[in-house]
C-alpha positions as CSV (number, residue, x, y, z in Angstrom):
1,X,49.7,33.1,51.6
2,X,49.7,29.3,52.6
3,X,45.8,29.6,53.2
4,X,45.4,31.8,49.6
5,X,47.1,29.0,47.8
6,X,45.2,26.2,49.0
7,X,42.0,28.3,48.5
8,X,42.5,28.8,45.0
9,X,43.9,24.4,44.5
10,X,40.3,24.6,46.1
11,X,38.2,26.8,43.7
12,X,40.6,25.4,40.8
13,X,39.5,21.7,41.4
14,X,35.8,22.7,41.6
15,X,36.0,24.6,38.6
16,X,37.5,22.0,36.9
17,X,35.2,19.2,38.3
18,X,31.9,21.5,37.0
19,X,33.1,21.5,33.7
20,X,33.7,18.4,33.5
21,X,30.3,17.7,34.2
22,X,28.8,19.8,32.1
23,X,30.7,18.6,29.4
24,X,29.4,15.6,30.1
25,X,26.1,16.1,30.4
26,X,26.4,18.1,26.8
27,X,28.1,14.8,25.4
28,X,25.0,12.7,27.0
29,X,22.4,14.8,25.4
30,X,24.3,15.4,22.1
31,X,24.4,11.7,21.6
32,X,20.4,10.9,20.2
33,X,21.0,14.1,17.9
34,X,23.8,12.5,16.4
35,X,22.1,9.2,15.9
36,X,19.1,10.4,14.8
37,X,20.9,12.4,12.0
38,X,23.2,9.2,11.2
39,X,19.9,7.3,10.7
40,X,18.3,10.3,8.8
41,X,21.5,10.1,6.6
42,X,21.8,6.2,6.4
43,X,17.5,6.7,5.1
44,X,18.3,9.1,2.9
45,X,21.2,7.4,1.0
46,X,19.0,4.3,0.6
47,X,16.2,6.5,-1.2
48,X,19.2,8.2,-3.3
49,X,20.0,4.7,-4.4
50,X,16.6,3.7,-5.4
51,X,16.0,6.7,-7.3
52,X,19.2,6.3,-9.0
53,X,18.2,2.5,-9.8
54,X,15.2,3.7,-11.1
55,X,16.5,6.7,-12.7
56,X,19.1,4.0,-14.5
57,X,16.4,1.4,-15.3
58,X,14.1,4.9,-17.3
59,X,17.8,5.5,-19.2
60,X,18.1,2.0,-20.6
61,X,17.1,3.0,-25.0
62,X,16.2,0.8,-27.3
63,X,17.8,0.4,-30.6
64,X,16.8,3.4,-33.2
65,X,15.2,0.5,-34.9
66,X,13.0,-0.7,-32.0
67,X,12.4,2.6,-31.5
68,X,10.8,3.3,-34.8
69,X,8.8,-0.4,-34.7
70,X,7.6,0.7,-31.4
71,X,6.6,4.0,-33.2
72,X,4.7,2.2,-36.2
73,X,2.8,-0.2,-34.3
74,X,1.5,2.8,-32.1
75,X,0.6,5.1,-34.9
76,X,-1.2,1.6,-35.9
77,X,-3.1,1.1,-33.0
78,X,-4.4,4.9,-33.1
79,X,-5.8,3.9,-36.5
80,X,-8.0,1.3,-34.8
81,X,-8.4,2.8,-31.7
82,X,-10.2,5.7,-34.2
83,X,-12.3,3.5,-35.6
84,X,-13.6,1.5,-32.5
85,X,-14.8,4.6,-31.0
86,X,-16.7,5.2,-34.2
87,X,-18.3,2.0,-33.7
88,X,-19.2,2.3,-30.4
89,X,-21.6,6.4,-30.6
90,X,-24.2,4.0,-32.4
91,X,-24.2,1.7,-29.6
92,X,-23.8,4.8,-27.1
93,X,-27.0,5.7,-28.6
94,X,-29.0,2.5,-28.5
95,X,-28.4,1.9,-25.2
96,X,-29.2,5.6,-24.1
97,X,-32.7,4.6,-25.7
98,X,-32.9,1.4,-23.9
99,X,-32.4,3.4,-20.5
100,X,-34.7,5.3,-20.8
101,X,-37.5,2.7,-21.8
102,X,-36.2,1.3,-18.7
103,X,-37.0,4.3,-16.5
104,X,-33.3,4.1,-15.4
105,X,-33.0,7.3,-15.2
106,X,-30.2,7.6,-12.6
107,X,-28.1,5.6,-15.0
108,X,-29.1,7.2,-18.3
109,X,-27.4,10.5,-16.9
110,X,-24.5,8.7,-15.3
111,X,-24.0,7.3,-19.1
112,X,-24.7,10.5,-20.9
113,X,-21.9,12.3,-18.9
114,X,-19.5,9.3,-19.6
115,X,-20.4,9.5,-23.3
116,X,-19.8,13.3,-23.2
117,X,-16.4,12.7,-21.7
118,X,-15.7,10.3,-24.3
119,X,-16.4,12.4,-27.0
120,X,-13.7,14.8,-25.7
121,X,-11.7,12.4,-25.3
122,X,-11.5,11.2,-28.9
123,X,-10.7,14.9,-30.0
124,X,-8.1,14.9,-28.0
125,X,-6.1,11.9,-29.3
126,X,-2.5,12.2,-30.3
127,X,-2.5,13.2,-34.3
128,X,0.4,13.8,-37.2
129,X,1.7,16.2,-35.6
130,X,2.4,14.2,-32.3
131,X,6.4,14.1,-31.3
132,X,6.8,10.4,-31.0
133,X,10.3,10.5,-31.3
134,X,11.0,13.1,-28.0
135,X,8.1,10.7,-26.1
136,X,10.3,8.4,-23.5
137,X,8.0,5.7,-23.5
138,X,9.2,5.4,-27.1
139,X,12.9,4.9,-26.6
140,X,13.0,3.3,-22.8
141,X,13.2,-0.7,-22.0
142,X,10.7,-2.7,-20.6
143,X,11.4,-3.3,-16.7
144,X,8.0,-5.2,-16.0
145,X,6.1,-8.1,-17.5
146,X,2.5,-8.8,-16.5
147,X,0.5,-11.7,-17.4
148,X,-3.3,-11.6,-19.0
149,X,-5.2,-14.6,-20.6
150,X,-2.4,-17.0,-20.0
151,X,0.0,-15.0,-21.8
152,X,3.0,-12.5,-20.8
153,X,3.8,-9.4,-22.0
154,X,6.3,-6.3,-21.3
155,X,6.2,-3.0,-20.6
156,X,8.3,-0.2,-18.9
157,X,7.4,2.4,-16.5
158,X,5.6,4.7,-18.8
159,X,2.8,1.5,-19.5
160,X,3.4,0.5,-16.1
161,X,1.8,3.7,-15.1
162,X,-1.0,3.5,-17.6
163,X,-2.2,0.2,-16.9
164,X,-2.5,1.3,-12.5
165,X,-4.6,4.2,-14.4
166,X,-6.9,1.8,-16.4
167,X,-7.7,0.0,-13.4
168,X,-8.3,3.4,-11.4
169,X,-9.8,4.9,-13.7
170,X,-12.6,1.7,-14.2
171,X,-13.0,2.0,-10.3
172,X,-14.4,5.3,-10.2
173,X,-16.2,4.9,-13.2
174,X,-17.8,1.7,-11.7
175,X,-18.6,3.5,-8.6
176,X,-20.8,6.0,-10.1
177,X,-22.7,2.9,-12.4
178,X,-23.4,1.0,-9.2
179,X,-24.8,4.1,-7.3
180,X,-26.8,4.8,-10.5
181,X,-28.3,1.2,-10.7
182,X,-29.1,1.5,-6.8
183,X,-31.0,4.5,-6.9
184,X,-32.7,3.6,-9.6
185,X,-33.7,0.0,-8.1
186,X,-32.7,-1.8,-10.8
187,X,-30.5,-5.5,-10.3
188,X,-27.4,-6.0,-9.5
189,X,-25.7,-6.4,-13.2
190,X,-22.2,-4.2,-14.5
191,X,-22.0,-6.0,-17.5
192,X,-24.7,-4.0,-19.0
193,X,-23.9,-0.8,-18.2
194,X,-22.2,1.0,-21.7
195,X,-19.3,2.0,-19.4
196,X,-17.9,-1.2,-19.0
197,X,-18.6,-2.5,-22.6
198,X,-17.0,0.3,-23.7
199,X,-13.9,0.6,-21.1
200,X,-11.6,3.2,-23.0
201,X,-12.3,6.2,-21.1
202,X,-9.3,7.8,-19.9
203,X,-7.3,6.1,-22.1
204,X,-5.5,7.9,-25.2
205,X,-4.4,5.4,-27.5
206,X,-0.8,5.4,-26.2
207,X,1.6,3.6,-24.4
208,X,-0.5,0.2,-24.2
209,X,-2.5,-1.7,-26.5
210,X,-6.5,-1.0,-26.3
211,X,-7.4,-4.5,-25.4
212,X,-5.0,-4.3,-22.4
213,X,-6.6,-0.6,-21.4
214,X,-9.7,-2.5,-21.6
215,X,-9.3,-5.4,-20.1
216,X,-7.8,-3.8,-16.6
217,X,-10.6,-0.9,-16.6
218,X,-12.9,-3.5,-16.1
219,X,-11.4,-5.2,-13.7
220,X,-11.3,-1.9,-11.4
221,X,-15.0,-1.3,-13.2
222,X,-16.4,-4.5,-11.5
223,X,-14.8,-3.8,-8.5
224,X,-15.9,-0.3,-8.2
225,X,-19.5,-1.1,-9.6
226,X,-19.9,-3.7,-5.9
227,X,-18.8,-1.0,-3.3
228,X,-20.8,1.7,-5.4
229,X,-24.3,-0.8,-5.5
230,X,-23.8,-2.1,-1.5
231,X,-22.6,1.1,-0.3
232,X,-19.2,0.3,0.9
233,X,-15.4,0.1,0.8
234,X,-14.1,-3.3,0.3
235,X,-11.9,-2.3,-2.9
236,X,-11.1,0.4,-2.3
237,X,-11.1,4.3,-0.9
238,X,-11.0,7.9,-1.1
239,X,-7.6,10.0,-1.1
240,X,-7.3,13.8,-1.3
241,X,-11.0,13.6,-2.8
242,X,-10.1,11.3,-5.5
243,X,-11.5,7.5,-5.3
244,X,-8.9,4.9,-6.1
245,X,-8.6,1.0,-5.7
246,X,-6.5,0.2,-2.4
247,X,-3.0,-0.9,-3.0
248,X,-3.4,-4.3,-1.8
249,X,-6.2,-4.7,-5.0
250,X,-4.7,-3.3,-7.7
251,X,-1.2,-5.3,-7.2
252,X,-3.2,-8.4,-7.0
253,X,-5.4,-7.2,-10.6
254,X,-1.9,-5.9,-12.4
255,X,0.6,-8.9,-10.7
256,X,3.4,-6.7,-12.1
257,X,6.9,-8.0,-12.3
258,X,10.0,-6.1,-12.0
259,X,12.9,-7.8,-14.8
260,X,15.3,-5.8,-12.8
């Protein structure tokens, strides 16, 4: 019985000294789980509170009153925007002549098709019937200023967004006039081409004034017009098949500053 009893102390301490280090060894391996999910967590609580920050600065309203100014001044700017875009089929059309005296030919069809996307465009502009009132950008405070021609102005997300488009949008546009000009062996020279005298396409007459929607398509219009002629990528590249000005570039063109 002695021997029995001092068998099992025996087996009892092993048991015990196996679980222990399993235990262990569980504890060991459970630790980098746990600290990778506290930093997961800790990541995710910091995105939570920037999109509640942002989420707050989109709430901020404007008076009923600034709202409806806001309101006027847009349904004002449609007006001209209307009648600029009238102006500018006559010279659509004069220099679709020139072009083709020119033997540009490459660039005459590059033009046609941005002429033709225009014209869509225009019917497509916000009329009577529009909601202004239920439209965000109508009711939400500014959060950025920019600066253009030595003055500043304000905006909030909503133009924010529409301005990064302008410049985008006068990229790709450029792109396609440089490529033209190139393969049709003509001289280095944007300023000619229709696209960027005209600058509006892409832009509906909301949410920013038309000289700023002009002014920061051709900025990305230059830009775009040098990689298209020389062939390269300085400005910018191509994301899930859709060419855009690199990050870097377009913060430097739009200098936006947060008033948060």
């Amino acid at each position: 019985m002695h021997i029995n009893t001092l068998n099992r102390l025996a087996m009892t301490v092993a048991i015990s000294a196996t679980l222990a280090t399993i235990s262990f060894a569980s504890h060991a391996q459970s630790q980098p789980q746990f600290s990778y999910l506290w930093e997961s967590e800790q990541k995710q609580d910091k995105q939570d509170e920037k999109d509640n920050k942002k989420a707050h600065q989109q709430q901020q309203r404007l008076s009923k009153e600034q709202q409806q100014e806001r309101i006027r001044q847009q349904q004002e700017n449609l007006k001209l925007y209307r009648k600029n875009i009238e102006l500018r089929q006559a010279i659509a059309r004069q220099n679709a002549q020139l072009l083709q005296q020119q033997k540009r030919l490459a660039h005459y069809r590059y033009q046609q098709a941005y002429y033709e996307r225009l014209r869509q465009q225009q019917a497509q502009l916000p009329d009577d019937r529009y909601d202004f009132n239920n439209d965000p950008f109508y009711y939400t405070a500014p959060n950025y200023r920019y600066r253009r021609d030595g003055r500043s102005y304000e905006t909030n997300q909503y133009g924010a967004d529409m301005l990064r488009q302008a410049s985008n949008t006068g990229y790709q546009q450029g792109l396609q006039a440089g490529r033209a000009d190139k393969q049709d062996n003509w001289r280095f020279d944007y300023k000619q081409s229709f696209a960027y005298e005209d600058a509006n396409y892409g832009y509906d007459g909301r949410y920013v004034r038309q000289d700023d929607y002009n002014h920061y398509f051709r900025e990305g219009f230059q830009r775009g017009y040098e990689d298209g002629y020389y062939d390269r990528r300085k400005y910018g590249a191509t994301i899930n098949g859709s060419d855009s000005l690199l990050g870097t570039v377009l913060n430097t063109i739009l200098n936006l500053e947060s008033m948060q």
